[in-house]
C-alpha positions as CSV (number, residue, x, y, z in Angstrom):
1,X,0.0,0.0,0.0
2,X,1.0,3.5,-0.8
3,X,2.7,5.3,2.3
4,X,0.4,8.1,3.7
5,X,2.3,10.6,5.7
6,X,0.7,13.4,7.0
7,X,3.0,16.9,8.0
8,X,1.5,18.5,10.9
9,X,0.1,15.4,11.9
10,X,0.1,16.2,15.6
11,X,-1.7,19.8,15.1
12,X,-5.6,20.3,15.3
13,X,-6.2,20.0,11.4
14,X,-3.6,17.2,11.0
15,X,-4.9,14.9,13.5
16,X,-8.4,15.6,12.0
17,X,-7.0,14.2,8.6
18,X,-5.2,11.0,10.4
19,X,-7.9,9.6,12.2
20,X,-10.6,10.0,8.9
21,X,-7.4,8.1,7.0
22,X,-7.5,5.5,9.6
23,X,-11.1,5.0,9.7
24,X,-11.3,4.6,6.0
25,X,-8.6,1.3,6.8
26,X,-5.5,3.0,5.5
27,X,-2.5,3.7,8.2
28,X,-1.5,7.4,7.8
29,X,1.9,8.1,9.3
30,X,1.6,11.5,11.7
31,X,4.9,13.6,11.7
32,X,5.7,16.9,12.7
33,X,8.8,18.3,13.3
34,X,9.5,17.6,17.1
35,X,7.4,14.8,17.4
36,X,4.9,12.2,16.5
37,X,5.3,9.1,14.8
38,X,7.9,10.3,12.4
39,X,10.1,13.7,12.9
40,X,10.2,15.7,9.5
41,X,10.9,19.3,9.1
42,X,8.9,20.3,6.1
43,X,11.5,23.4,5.4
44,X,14.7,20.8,6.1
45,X,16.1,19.5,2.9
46,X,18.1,17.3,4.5
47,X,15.1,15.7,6.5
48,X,13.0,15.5,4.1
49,X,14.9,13.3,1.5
50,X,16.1,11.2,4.5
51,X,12.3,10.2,5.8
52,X,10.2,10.5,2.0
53,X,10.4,8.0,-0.4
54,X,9.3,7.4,-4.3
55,X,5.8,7.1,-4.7
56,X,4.8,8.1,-0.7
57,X,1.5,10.4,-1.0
58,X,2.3,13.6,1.5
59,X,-0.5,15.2,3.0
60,X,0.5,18.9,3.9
61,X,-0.9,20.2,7.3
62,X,2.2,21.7,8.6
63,X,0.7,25.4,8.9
64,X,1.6,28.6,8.6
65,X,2.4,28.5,5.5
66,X,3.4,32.0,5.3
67,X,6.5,30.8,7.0
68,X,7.5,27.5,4.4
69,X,10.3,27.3,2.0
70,X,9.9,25.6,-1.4
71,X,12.0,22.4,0.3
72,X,9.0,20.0,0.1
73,X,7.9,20.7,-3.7
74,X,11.3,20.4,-4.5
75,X,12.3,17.9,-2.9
76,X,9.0,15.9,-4.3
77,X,10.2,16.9,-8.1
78,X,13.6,14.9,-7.5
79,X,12.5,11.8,-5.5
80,X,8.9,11.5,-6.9
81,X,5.8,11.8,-4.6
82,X,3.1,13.1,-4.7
83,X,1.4,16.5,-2.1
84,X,-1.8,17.2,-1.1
85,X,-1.7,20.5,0.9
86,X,-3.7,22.6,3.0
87,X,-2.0,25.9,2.1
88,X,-3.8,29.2,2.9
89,X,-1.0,31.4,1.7
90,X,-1.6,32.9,-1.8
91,X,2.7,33.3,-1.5
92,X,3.3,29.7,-0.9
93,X,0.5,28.8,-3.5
94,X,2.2,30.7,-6.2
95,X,5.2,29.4,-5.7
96,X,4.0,26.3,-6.4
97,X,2.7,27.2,-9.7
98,X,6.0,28.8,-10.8
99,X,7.6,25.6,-10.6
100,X,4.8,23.9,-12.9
101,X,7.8,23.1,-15.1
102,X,9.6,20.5,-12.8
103,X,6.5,19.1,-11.2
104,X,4.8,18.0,-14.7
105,X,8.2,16.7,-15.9
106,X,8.3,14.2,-12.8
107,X,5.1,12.9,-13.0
108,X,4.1,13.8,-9.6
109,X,0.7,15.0,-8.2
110,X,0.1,18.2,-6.6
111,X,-2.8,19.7,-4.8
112,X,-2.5,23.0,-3.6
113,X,-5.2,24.9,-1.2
114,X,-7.0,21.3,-0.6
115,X,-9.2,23.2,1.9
116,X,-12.2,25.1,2.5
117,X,-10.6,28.0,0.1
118,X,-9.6,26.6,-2.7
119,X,-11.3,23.9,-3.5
120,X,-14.6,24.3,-1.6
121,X,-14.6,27.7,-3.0
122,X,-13.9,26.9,-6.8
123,X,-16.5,24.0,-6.8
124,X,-18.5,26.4,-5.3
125,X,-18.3,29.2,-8.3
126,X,-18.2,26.2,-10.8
127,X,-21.0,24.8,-9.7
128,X,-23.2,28.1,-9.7
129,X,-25.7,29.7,-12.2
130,X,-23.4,33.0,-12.5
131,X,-22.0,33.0,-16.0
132,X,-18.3,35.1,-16.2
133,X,-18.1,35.8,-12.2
134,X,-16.5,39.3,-12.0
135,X,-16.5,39.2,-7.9
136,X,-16.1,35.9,-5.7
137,X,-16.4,37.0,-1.7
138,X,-15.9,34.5,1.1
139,X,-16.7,35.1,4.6
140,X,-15.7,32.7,7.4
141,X,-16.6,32.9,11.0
142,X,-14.4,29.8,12.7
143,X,-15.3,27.7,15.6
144,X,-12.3,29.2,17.4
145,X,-13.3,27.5,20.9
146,X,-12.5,24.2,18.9
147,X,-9.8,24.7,16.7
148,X,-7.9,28.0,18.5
149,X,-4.1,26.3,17.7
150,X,-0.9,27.8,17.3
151,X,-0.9,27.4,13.7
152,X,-4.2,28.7,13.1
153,X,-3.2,31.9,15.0
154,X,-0.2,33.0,13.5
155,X,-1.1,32.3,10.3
156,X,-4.2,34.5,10.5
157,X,-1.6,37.0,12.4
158,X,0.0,37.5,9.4
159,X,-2.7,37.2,6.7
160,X,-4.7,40.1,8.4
161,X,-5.0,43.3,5.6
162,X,-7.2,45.0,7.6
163,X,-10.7,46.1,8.8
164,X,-13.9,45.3,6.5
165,X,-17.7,45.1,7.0
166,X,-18.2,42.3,8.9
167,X,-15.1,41.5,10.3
168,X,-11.5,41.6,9.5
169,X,-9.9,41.9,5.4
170,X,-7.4,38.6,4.8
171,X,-5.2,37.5,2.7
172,X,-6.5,34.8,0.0
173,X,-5.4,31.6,-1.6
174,X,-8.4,32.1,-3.7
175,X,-6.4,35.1,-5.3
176,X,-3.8,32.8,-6.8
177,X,-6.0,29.7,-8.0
178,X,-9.2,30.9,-8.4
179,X,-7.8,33.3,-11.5
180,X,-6.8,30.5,-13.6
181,X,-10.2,29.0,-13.6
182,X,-12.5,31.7,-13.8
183,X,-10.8,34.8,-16.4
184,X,-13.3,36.7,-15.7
185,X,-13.1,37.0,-12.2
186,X,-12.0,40.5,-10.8
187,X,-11.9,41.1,-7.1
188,X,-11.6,38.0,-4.5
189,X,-12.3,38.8,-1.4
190,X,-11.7,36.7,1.9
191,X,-13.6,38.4,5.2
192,X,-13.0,36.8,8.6
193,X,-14.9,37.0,11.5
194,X,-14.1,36.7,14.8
195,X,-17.0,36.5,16.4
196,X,-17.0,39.7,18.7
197,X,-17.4,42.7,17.8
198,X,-13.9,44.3,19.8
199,X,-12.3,41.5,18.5
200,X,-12.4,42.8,14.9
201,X,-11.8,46.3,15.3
202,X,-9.0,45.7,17.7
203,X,-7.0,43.5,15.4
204,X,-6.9,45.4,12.5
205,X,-4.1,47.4,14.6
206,X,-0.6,46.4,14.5
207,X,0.1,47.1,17.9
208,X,-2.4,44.6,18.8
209,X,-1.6,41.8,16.8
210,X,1.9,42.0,18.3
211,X,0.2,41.6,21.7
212,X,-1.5,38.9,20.7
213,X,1.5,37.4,18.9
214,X,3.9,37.7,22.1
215,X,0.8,36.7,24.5
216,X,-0.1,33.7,22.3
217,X,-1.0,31.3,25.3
218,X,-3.2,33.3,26.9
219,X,-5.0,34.5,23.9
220,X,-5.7,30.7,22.9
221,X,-7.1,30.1,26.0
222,X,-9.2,33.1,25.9
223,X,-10.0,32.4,22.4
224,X,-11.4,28.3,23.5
225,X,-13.1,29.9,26.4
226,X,-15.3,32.6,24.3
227,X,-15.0,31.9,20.6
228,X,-18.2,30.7,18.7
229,X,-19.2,27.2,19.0
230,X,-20.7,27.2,15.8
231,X,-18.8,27.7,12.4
232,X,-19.9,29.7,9.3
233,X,-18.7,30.0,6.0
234,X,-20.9,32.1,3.0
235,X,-19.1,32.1,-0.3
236,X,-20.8,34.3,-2.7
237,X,-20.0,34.9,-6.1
238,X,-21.7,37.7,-8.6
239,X,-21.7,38.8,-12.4
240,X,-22.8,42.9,-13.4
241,X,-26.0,40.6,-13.6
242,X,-26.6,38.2,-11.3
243,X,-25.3,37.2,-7.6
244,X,-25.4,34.1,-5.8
245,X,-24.4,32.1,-2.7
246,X,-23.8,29.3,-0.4
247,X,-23.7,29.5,3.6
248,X,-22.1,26.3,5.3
249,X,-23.2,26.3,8.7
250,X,-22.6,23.9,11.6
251,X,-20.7,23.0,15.0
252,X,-18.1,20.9,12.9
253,X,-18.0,23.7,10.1
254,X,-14.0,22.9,10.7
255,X,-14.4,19.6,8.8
256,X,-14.5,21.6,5.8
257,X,-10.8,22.3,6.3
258,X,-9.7,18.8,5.9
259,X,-12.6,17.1,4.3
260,X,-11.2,17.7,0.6
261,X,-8.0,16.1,1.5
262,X,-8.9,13.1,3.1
263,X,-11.5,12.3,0.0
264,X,-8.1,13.5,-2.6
265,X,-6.3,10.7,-0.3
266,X,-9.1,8.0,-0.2
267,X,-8.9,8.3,-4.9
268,X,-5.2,8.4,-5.0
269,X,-4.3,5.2,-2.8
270,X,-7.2,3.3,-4.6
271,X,-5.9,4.3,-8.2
272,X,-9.0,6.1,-9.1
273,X,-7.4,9.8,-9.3
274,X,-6.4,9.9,-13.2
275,X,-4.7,13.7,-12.8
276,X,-1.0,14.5,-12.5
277,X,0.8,18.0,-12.8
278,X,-0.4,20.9,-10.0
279,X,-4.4,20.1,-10.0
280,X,-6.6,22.5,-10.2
281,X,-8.9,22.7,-7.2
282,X,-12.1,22.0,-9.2
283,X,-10.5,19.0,-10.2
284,X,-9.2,17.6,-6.1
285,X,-12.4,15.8,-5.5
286,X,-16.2,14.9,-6.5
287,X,-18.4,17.7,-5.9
288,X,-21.2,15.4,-5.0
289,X,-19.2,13.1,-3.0
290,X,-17.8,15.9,-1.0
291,X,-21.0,17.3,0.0
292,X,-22.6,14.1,0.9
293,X,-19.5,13.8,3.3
294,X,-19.9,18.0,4.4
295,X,-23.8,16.9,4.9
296,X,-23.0,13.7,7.4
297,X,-21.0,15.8,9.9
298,X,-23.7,17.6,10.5
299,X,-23.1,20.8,8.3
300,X,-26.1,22.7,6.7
301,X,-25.7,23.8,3.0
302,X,-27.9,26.6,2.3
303,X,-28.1,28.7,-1.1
C-alpha cells in the first residue's frame, strides 16, 4: 500500500485528517517536526529526503504556510511523490505554480489549497448559475473554541489586511488559483470573523496583533473559552448581472478544512485519481461526493 504521511500530523487539522485516513482502513503516518510518529521538518532539505520515499503520497498540514520554504515541492520533483496541501498562503501557492515546469516533468501529483478555500470555494463558483463571475467573496466565522491552535493563529496574524464590513480583510489563496479558472473573475475577497465585535476592530491594529502574537498562550485560552461554538462559511459569487451564494453552517464547520483532502487521499491510494501536474482545485475531489460527506458531519448547505 502506498505510504500516507501526513506533516503536521500532531496539530488540530492534522490529527483531524489521520484519524478520517485510519477509519477509512489506511494507516496514515503522523509527523511533525519535534514529534509524532515520524520527525520531518517540512522546510529541512536534508530531513525531508532522509524520511520520503518514491511514490509516498504527503499530505500537507504543517501550517503557517506564510513561513514554508519551497523544500518539500522540490524535494517531491527529484524523489517523486506526490502533495496534497492545506496551504492558505496565496505566496506559498504561487510558488508552487511557478515551478509547474519541474513538477509536470516528474510525474508527480500536486494539490495546492486542498481546503475550504480553494477547493470548496472553486467547486463552489463552478457549480453556480453566474455566467463570467467578476466578484467571488468569502466570509468565514471559525469555531475558534475548537480549533484555536498555534498554527491557526499565526497564520491569520500575518494574513490580516485589515478592517472590513463584517469583520476583518485577509489575505486569499483564492487570489492565486481561483484566476486561472474563472478569467473573468476580478476582485476576491476573503472576510473573517471573529465572532466579537472588539475583536475585529482591535485587530486590525498592528500594535495589537503583536500583543497577541507575544501573549499567544493566553489569547488561545481566551479564544477556546469565548469563541463561537458554531462555524460559518458564505461564499458568494456575482456577475454585473446576477449574484449568488452558499452558507455552510454547523458545530463541525472545521471539517470543511480537511474534508477535501482526506476524499483526494481516499482516490489516489485506490488508483482512481487519473490527474498529474499541479491540480486544479475543481478538479481535487467529486463535488457530490464531497457534499454528501460535508452533509454527514452535520453541516447545513444553504443557497
Amino acid at each position: 500500500m502506498k505510504r500516507i504521511i501526513v506533516l503536521g500530523g500532531s496539530g488540530f487539522f492534522g490529527n483531524q485528517i489521520v484519524e478520517r485516513l485510519r477509519a477509512a482502513g489506511m494507516q496514515p503516518i503522523a509527523a511533525s517536526r519535534s514529534h509524532g510518529e515520524m520527525q520531518i521538518d517540512a522546510n529541512n532539505a536534508d530531513s525531508l529526503r532522509s524520511n520520503l520515499k518514491v511514490r509516498d503520497l504527503v499530505i500537507d498540514a504543517a501550517g503557517p504556510f506564510q513561513t514554508r520554504t519551497p523544500a518539500l515541492i522540490d524535494t517531491a520533483t527529484r524523489i517523486g511523490f506526490d502533495i496534497i496541501d492545506l496551504s492558505d498562503s496565496p505566496e506559498y501557492t504561487a510558488m508552487i505554480y511557478d515551478r509547474e515546469a519541474p513538477i509536470v516533468a516528474s510525474g508527480i501529483r500536486v494539490l495546492p489549497a486542498c481546503s475550504t478555500l480553494s477547493t470548496l470555494t472553486a467547486m463552489t463558483v463552478q457549480a453556480s448559475t453566474v455566467e463570467k463571475p467578476s466578484r467571488v467573496t468569502v466570509y468565514l466565522r471559525p469555531e475558534s473554541r475548537f480549533t484555536a491552535n498555534t498554527g491557526a493563529v499565526e497564520s491569520f496574524l500575518r494574513s490580516i489586511e485589515g478592517a472590513e464590513r463584517g469583520g476583518l480583510k485577509v489575505k486569499s489563496v483564492d487570489a492565486v488559483t481561483l484566476p486561472r479558472l474563472f478569467p473573468s473573475l476580478r476582485r476576491i475577497d476573503f472576510i473573517v470573523d471573529t465572532g466579537h465585535t472588539s475583536g475585529n476592530f482591535l485587530l486590525q491594529f498592528d500594535w495589537f496583533r503583536k500583543q497577541i502574537a507575544k501573549h499567544q498562550a493566553q489569547a488561545l485560552k481566551i479564544a477556546r473559552k469565548i469563541g463561537p461554538r458554531k462555524g460559518l462559511v458564505r461564499i458568494e459569487i456575482s456577475s454585473a448581472i446576477r449574484k449568488r451564494s452558499q452558507t455552510f453552517y454547523g458545530e463541525r464547520s472545521y471539517m470543511l478544512a480537511v474534508l477535501p483532502a482526506v476524499q483526494a487521499a481516499t482516490a489516489i491510494v485506490a488508483g482512481q485519481f487519473p490527474h498529474r501536474g499541479i491540480v486544479p482545485p475543481t478538479s481535487h475531489v467529486d463535488r457530490a461526493a464531497l457534499y454528501d460527506a460535508i452533509r454527514a458531519e452535520g453541516i447545513e448547505i444553504t443557497g
